[in-house]
DRENDO-1510 file (C-alpha; in Angstrom, 1 decimal, always signed):
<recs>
REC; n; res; u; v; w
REC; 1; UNK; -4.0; +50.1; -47.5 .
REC; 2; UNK; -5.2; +47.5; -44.7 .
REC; 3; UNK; -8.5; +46.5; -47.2 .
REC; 4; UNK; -5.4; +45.4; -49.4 .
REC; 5; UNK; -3.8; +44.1; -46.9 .
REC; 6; UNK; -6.9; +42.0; -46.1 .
REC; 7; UNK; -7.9; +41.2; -49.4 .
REC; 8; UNK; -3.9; +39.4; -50.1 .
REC; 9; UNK; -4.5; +38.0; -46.7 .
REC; 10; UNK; -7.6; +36.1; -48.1 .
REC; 11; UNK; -6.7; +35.5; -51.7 .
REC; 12; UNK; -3.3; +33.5; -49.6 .
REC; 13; UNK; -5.6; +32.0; -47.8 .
REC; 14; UNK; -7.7; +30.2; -50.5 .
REC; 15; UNK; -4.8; +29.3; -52.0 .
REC; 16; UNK; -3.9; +27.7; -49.0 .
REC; 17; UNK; -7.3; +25.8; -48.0 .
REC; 18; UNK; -7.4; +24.9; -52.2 .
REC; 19; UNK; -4.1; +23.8; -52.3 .
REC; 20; UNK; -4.5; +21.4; -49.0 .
REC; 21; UNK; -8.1; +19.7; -50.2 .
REC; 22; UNK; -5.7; +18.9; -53.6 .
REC; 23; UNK; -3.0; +17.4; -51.2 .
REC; 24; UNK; -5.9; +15.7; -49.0 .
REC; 25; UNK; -7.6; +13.8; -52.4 .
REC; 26; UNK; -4.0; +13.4; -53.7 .
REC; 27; UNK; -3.0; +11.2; -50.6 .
REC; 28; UNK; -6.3; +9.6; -50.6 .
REC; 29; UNK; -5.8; +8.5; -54.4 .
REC; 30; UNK; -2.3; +7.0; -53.6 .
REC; 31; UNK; -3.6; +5.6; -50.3 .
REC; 32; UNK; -6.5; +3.9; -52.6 .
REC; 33; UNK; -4.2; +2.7; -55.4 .
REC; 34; UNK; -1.8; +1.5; -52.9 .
REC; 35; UNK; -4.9; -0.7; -51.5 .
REC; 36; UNK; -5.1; -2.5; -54.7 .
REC; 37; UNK; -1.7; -2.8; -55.4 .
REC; 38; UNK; -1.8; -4.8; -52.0 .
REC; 39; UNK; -4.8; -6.8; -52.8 .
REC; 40; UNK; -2.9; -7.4; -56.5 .
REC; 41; UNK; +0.4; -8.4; -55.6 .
REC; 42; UNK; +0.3; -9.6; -51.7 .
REC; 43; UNK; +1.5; -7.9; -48.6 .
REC; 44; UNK; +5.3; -8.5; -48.4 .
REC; 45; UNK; +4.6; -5.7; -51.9 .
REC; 46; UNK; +7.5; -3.1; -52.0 .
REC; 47; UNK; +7.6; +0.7; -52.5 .
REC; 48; UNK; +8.6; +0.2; -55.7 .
REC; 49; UNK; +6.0; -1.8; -56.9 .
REC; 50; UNK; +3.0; +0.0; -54.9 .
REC; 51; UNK; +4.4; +3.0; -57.5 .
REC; 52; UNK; +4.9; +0.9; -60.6 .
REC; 53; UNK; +1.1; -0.4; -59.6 .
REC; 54; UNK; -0.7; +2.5; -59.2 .
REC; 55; UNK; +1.7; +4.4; -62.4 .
REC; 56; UNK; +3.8; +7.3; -60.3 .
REC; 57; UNK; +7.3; +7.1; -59.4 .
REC; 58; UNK; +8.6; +6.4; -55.8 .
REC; 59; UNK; +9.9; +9.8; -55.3 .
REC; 60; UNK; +5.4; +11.0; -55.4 .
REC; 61; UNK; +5.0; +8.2; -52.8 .
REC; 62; UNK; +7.4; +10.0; -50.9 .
REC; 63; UNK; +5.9; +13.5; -51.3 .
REC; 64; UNK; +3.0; +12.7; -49.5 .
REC; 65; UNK; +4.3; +9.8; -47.4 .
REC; 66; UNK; +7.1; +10.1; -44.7 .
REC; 67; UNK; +8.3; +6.7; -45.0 .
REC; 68; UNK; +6.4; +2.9; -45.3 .
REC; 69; UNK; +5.0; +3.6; -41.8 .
REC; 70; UNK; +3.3; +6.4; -42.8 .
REC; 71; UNK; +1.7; +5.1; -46.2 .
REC; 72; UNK; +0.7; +2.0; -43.7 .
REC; 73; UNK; -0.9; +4.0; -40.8 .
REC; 74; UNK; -2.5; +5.9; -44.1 .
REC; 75; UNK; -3.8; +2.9; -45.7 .
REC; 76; UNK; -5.2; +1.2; -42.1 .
REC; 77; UNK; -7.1; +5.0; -41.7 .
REC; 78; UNK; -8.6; +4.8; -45.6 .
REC; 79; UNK; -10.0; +0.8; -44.8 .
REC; 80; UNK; -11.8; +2.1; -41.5 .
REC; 81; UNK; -13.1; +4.8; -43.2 .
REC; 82; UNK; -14.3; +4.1; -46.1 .
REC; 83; UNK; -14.8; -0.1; -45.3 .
REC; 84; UNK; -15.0; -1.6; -41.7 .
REC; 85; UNK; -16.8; +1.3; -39.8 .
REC; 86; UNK; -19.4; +2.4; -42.3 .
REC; 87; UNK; -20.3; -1.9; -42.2 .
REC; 88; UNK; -20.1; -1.4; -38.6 .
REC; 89; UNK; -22.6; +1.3; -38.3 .
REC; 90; UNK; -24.9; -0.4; -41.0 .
REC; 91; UNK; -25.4; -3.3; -38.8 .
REC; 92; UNK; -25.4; -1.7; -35.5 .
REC; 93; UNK; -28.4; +0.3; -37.2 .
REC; 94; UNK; -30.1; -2.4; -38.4 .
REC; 95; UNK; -33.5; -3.8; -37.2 .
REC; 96; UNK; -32.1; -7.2; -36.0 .
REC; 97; UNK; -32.7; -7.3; -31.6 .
REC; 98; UNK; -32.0; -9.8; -29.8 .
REC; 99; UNK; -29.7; -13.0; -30.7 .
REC; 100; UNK; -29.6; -12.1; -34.5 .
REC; 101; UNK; -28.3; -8.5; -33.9 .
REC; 102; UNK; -25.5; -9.8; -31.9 .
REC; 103; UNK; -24.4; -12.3; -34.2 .
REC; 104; UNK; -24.7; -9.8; -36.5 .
REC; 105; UNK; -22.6; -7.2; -35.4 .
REC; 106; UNK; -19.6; -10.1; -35.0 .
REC; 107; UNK; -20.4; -11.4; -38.4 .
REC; 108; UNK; -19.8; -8.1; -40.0 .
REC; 109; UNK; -16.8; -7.5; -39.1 .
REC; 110; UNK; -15.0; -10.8; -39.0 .
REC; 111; UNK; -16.0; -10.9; -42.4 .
REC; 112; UNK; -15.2; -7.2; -43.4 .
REC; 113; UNK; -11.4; -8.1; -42.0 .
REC; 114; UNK; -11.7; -11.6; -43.4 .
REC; 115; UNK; -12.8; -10.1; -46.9 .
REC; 116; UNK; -9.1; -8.4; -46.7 .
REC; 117; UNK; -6.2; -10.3; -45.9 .
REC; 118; UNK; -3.6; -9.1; -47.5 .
REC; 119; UNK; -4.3; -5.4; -46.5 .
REC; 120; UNK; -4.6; -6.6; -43.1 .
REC; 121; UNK; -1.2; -8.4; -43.0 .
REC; 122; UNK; +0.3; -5.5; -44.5 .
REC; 123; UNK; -0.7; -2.9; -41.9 .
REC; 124; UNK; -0.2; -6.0; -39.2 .
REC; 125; UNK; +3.4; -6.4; -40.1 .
REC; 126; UNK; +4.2; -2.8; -39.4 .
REC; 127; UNK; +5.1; -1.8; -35.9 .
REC; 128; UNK; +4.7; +1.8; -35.8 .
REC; 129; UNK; +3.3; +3.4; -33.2 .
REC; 130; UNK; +1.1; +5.5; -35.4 .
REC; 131; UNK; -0.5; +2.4; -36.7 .
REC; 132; UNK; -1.2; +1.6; -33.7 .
REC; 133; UNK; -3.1; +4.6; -33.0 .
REC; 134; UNK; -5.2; +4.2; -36.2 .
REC; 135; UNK; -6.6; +0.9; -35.3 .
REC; 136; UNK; -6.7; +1.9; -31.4 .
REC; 137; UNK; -9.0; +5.2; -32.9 .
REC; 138; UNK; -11.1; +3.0; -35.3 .
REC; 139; UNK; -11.8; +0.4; -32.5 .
REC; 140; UNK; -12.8; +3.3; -30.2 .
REC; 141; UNK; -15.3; +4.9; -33.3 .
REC; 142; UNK; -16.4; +1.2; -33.0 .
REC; 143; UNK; -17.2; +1.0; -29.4 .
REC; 144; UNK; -18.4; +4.0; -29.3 .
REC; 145; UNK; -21.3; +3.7; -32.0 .
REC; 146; UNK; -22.0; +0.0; -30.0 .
REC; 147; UNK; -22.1; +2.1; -26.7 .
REC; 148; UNK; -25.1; +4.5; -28.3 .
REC; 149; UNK; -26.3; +1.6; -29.8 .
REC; 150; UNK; -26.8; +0.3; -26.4 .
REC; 151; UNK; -27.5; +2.8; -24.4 .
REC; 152; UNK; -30.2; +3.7; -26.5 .
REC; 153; UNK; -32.0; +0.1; -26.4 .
REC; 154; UNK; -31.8; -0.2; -22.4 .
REC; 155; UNK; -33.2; +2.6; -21.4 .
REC; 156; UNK; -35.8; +2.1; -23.8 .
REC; 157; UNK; -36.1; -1.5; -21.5 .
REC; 158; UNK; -36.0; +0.6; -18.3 .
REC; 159; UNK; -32.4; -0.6; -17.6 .
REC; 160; UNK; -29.6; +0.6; -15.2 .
REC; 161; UNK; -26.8; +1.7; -18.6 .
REC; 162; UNK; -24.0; +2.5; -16.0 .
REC; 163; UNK; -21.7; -0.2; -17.4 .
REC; 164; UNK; -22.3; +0.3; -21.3 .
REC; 165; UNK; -19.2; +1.8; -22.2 .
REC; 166; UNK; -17.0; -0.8; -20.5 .
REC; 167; UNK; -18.8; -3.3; -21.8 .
REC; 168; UNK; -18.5; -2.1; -25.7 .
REC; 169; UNK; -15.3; -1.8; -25.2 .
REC; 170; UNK; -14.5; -5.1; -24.0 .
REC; 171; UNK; -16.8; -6.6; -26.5 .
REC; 172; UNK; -15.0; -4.8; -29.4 .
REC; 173; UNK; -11.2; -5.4; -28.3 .
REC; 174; UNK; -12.2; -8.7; -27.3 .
REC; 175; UNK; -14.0; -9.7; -31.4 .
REC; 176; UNK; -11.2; -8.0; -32.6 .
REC; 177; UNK; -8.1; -9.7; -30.2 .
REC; 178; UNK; -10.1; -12.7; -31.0 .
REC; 179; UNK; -10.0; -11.9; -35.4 .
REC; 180; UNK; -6.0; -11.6; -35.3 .
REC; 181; UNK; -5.7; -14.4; -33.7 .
REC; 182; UNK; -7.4; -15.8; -36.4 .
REC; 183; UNK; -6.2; -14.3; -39.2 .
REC; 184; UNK; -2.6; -14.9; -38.1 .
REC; 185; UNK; -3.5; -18.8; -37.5 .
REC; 186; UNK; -6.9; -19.9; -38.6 .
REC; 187; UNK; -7.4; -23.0; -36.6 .
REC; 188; UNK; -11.4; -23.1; -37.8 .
REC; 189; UNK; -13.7; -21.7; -40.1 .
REC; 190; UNK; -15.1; -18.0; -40.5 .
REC; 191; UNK; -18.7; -19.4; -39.4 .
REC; 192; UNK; -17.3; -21.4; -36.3 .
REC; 193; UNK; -15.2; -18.3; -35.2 .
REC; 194; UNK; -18.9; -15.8; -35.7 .
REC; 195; UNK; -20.5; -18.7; -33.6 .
REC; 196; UNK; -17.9; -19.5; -30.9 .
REC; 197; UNK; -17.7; -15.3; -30.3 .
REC; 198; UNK; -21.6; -15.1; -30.4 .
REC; 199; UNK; -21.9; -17.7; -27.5 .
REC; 200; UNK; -19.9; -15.4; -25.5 .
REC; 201; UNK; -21.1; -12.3; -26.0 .
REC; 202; UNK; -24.7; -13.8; -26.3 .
REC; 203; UNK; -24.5; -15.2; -23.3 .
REC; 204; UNK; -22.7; -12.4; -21.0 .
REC; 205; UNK; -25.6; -10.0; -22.6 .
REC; 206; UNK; -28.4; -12.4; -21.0 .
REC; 207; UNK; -26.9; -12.1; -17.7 .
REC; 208; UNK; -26.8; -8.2; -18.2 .
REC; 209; UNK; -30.3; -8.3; -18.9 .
REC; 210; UNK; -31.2; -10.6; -15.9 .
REC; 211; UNK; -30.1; -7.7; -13.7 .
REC; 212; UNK; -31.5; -4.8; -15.6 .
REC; 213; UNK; -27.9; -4.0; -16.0 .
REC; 214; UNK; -27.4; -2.9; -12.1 .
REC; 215; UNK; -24.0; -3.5; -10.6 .
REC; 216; UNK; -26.0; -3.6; -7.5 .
REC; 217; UNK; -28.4; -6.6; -7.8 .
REC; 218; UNK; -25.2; -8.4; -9.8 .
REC; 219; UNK; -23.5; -7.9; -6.7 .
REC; 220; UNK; -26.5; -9.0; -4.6 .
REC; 221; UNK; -27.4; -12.4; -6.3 .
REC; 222; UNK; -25.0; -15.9; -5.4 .
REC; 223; UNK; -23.0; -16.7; -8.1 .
REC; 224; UNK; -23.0; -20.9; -8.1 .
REC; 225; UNK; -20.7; -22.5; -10.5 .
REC; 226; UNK; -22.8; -23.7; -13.7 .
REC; 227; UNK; -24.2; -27.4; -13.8 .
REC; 228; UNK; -21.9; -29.0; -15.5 .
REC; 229; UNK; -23.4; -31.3; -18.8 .
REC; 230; UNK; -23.4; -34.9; -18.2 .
REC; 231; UNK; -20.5; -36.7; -19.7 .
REC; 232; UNK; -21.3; -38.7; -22.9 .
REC; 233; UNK; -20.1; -41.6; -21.1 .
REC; 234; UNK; -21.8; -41.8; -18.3 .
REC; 235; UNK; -25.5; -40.2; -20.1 .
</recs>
């Protein structure tokens, strides 16, 4: 009686685990239809027409989707996972050091969110709190891999890594405060945004580097104000 017992319990359960992988690829194939039913038709798009798009009726949307919000939050997870992180790793692994790695990390993804603007302003335009936590998680995957990333290349210089991780972080909330902004309003080019956020970040990195990374000697050395560049008018 309790090997039957047992052997029910685990026939149920591989129902169970099968039916929830066919629920877990359904959503992602709504979730990716719905991406190019964005991309198709602009991101003020409706229910309606994300089912008409992708050829199901609104009533399947709303088997695997609590409301809008949800199918959002949904759609800003699939972009950072299949999309914006896997670029990010790709060219926080590359062989590029020095100036050319950190332009390249900014390029990437200014252009992977560039590349997408009517997804973005679709999952911008939602408020929800769990979109916010799905771009608050992806930024933190983010930082994180730029945290190992650099970690990993100071101490092979011999450098003090206490501050890495507030550093990513700022680096990454600050390249991607900077990209809405952008998005929303874009007052310049792609290239002059990559360049004007490279300068920064560039330049805060050198004067990491000229202390070996140590709180202690930045706290040590004067900090004079820059010389200022002569005026054009008076060179």
């Amino acid at each position: 009686m309790a090997q039957q017992t047992q052997a029910v319990a685990v026939k149920t359960d591989g129902r169970k685990r099968r039916w929830h992988q066919h629920k877990v690829e359904r959503r992602n194939e709504l979730v990716d239809g719905t991406l190019e039913a964005i991309r198709r038709r602009g991101s003020n798009v409706s229910m309606d027409e994300i089912a008409a798009e992708i050829g199901v009726s609104k009533t399947v949307l709303y088997r695997y989707f609590v409301d809008k919000n949800d199918l959002t939050t949904a759609v800003m997870m699939r972009f950072a996972q299949t999309t914006l992180i896997p670029n990010m790793a790709a060219a926080l692994s590359s062989n590029l050091d020095g100036f050319e790695l950190t332009r390249e990390i900014i390029r990437v993804y200014v252009e992977t969110v560039a590349a997408e603007p009517e997804p973005y302003q679709f999952v911008m335009a939602n408020n929800s709190a769990s979109k916010s936590r799905a771009i608050a998680t992806s930024e933190q995957i983010i930082a994180r891999m730029l945290a190992v990333m650099l970690r990993r290349r100071m101490v092979a210089a011999g450098m003090d890594t206490g501050g890495v991780e507030p550093w990513a972080y700022h680096t990454v909330g600050g390249v991607q405060l900077a990209t809405h902004s952008w998005m929303s309003n874009p007052r310049m080019t792609a290239e002059e945004l990559i360049d004007y956020l490279t300068m920064l970040s560039w330049n805060a990195l050198c004067g990491i580097v000229e202390v070996g990374g140590s709180l202690e000697k930045f706290r040590r050395q004067p900090h004079p104000s820059p010389m200022l560049p002569p005026r054009p008018d008076t060179a």
